[in-house]
Steps between C-alpha positions, in 0.01 A plus 500: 500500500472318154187283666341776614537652120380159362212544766420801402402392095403144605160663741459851265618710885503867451848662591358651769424117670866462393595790712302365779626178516852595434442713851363177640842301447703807621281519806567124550878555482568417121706773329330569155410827367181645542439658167318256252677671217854409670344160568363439106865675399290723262423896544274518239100506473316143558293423220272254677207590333174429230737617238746188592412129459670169532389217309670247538821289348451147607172469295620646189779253507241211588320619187811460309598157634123365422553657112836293464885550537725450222678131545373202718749516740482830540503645937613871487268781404719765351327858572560819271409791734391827349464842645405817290271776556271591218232808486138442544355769333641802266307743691623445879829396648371128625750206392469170598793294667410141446738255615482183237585144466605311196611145530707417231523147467119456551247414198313802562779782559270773516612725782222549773453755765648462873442853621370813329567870671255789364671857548598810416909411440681235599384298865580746797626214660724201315517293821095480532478480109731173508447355840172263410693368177836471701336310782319281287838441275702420749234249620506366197866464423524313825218258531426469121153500371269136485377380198354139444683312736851711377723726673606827248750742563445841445819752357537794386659558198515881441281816539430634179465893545605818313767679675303761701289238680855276560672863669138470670511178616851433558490853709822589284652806368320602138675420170596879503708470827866463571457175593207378275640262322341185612750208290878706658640699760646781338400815621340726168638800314279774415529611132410867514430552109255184512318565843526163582722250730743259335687191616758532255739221648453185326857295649632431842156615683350226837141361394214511740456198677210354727697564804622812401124651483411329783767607716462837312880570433475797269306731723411698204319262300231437798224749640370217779438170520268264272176326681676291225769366640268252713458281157764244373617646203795684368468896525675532170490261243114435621433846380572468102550878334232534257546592121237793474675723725879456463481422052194666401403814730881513609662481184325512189269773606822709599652415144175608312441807731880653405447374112178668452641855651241445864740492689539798794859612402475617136936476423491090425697435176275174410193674482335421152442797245153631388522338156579108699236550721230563225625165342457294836122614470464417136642167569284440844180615229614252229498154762260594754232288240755225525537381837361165606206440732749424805590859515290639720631876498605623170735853498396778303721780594844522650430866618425478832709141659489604815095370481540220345454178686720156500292307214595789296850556595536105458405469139721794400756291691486185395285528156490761303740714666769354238266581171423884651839645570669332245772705287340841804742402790868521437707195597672759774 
């Protein structure tokens, strides 16, 4: 059944020549389900189609190898894969879902393109989205890729995504879930006052392991299974959380949101008074002249956090957070 799947993206068949010769095989006395969505282990929409292309990964890392790798003796290419979808237009609800490739111990490690997905949402189908790059990986990781006379091994050293696009790819339970926490197994608690689910247990909790996902143990940390898991790589620490979501929009934005009073419930004791506020924006007036070049997004009102973006929430954090709040927040 997995050959005819591998078949079936290899020659571009239709799921109804799936179907067809799935019945072929039965009629020759082979028991395999008929249904080309049982045989692909997917239900969802194909998405075979102009607004899908493969390019290809093997030539992007020949293009790297002929621009250099760092150290002579150098034989493994070590591959950062990225996955994010991004909107195409501000009008329309088209993102783009490009797969990339950087290779980080290359000369040039400019990530390039292995597969690009044009849509309205995320791909209809994961296992069609990742099959071409999967097949092509796993290739790769086995026969190596040749290079003037040398042999180079290709690994995988993490996928770099935000954690939407890791629930996405991983097919596991969001970061709101009982079980979304993606580092332990402890099952979340619900803080009703917050609206939000905690993992408050910090001590004598099991870590996630590589055979634990695969084997999928904790039943309620997994919606499926992960065209993934073809790839040699570990299912957790492959994945590494990433510091815009859980510091920045997780955090800080929360803190700001319940200092600055815009917070839904209205009872919070830390909430800053009228008079604080008004010297937050005086001092945000007084240095926004003073920021260096680097800083591409400069703040100019704490009024509404819940718009502002991570280059903002950043430099409050790390910068001039310390100079603005100074002798406004309470040691408490």
């Amino acid at each position: 059944m997995k050959e005819l799947a591998l078949l079936y993206v290899r020659k571009k068949l239709s799921l109804s020549a799936v179907g067809a010769i799935a019945k072929l095989i039965v009629a020759l006395g082979h028991d395999i389900p008929i249904d080309p969505r049982t045989i692909l282990q997917t239900t969802n929409t194909p998405i075979r189609n102009k607004s899908f292309h493969h390019f290809s990964l093997k030539n992007g890392l020949l293009q790297k190898l002929k621009k250099g790798m760092i150290g002579s003796g150098n034989l493994t290419i070590k591959c950062q894969i990225n996955i994010d979808g991004t909107p195409v237009f501000k009008t329309n609800s088209v993102d783009l879902w490009p797969i990339l490739c950087r290779v980080v111990n290359s000369l040039d490690s400019s990530p390039f393109v292995i597969s690009i997905f044009a849509g309205k949402g995320k791909p209809p189908s994961l296992e069609e989205y990742l099959r071409p790059f999967l097949t092509e990986m796993i290739q790769l990781q086995s026969e190596g890729v040749e290079f003037e006379s040398k042999c180079y091994s290709v690994e995988i050293i993490s996928f770099v995504c935000d954690a939407p696009a890791r629930q996405f790819l991983k097919v596991i339970t969001g970061h709101g879930g009982y079980g979304g926490c993606e580092r332990c197994s402890q099952t979340g608690v619900f803080d009703a006052v917050y609206h939000c689910m905690t993992f408050p247990e910090l001590v004598d909790i099991s870590l996630r392991t590589d055979d634990t996902f695969r084997y999928q143990v904790h039943q309620n940390h997994h919606k499926g299974n992960s065209p993934l898991l073809d790839l040699n790589i570990n299912m957790i620490s492959s994945f590494p959380l990433d510091y815009m979501h859980l510091v920045l929009f997780g955090v800080f934005k929360r803190l700001l949101t319940i200092w600055t009073g815009d917070w839904s419930k209205k009872h919070y004791h830390h909430r800053l008074g009228t008079w604080d506020k008004t010297q937050l924006e005086k001092r945000l007036r007084r240095i926004r002249h003073s920021y260096p070049g680097e800083f591409h997004r400069i703040t100019i009102t704490l009024k509404y956090p819940k718009q502002m973006k991570a280059n903002e929430l950043r430099t409050i954090l790390l910068y001039t957070g310390p100079v603005l709040f100074k002798g406004i927040l309470s040691s408490e």
